[in-house]
C-alpha positions, 0 to 999 in steps of 0.5 A: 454446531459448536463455535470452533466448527464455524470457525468461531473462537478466540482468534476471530470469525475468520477462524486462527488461519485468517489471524495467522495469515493477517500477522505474518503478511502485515510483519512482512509488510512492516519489514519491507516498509523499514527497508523501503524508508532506509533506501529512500532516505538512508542511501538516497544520493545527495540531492536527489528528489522524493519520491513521487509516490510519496504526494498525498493528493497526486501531482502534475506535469510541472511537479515532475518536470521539476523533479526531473530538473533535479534528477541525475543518474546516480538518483535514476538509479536509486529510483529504479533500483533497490527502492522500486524493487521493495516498492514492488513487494510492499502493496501486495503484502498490506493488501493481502495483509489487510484483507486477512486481518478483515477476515480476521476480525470481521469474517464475511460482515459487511464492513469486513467485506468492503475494507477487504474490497478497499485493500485490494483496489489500494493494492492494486492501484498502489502497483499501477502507480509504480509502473507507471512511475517506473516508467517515466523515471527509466525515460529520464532525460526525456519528461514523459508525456502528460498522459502518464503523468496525468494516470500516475497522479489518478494511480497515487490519489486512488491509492492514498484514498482506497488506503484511508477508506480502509483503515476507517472500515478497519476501525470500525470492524475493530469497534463493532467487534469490541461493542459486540464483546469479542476479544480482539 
């Protein structure tokens, strides 16, 4: 069998339709992550709180108690409108995006395989966390019960973790490939 009939080129081992897909998901991302950061700090109102999605290592009932302190309606509204409804478009499409460009450069191998897996769980717990958030902001006055909270937090730490692993396993796949002599 000749390489292009593998799905074996210039374009990867996951062959030009993984390349194509990986590009298009991942401007789709960027795209909706430069609209996300405008409606987060653009048109945000005046003193409202950053977003809970955005703690690195989580956060706990006290945290958002106090972001409730400093929370009013104009900046419930925000929280739950234009901001959470990109929120909602962006994981999907760096996970998909990021899967694809494992295919891309990686095909079925190993690494390939585990940062598509890692992609995915970043996705997924990255949509967790934001119905969760959504669901304790649209309670506002009320603080939600510790629980959520204590979910929500475990939903951001899994996400910013499932999003490292797989930049780390991207680097690798990346690296493998430059060291094997493929063009990337």
């Amino acid at each position: 069998m000749k390489p292009r009939e593998l799905g074996i080129g210039a374009a990867g081992p996951g062959g030009v339709g993984a390349c194509a897909t990986a590009r298009t998901l991942l401007l789709a991302a960027a795209v909706v992550y430069v609209a996300m950061i405008c409606a987060l700090f653009l048109f945000a109102p005046e003193g409202a709180p950053p977003a809970l999605d955005l703690a690195l290592t989580g956060y706990g009932p006290d945290d958002v108690a106090a972001y409730f302190a400093r929370l009013d309606r104009p900046a419930v509204l925000h929280a739950v409108g234009p901001f959470r409804w990109l929120d909602y478009l962006f994981p999907p499409l760096l996970a998909l995006g990021l899967a694809a460009l494992f295919r891309c450069l990686g095909g079925r191998g190993g690494a390939a395989l585990a940062g598509a897996v890692l992609a995915v769980i970043y996705g997924l717990a990255d949509l967790s966390e934001n119905v969760l958030i959504d669901s304790m902001i649209r309670g506002w006055p009320n603080l939600p019960d510790n629980a959520t909270v204590i979910r929500a937090a475990l939903a951001t730490r899994i996400k910013f973790a499932a999003l490292g692993f797989a930049l780390l396993a991207l680097g690798l796949v990346w690296w493998k490939r430059r060291r094997e002599g493929e063009p990337s």
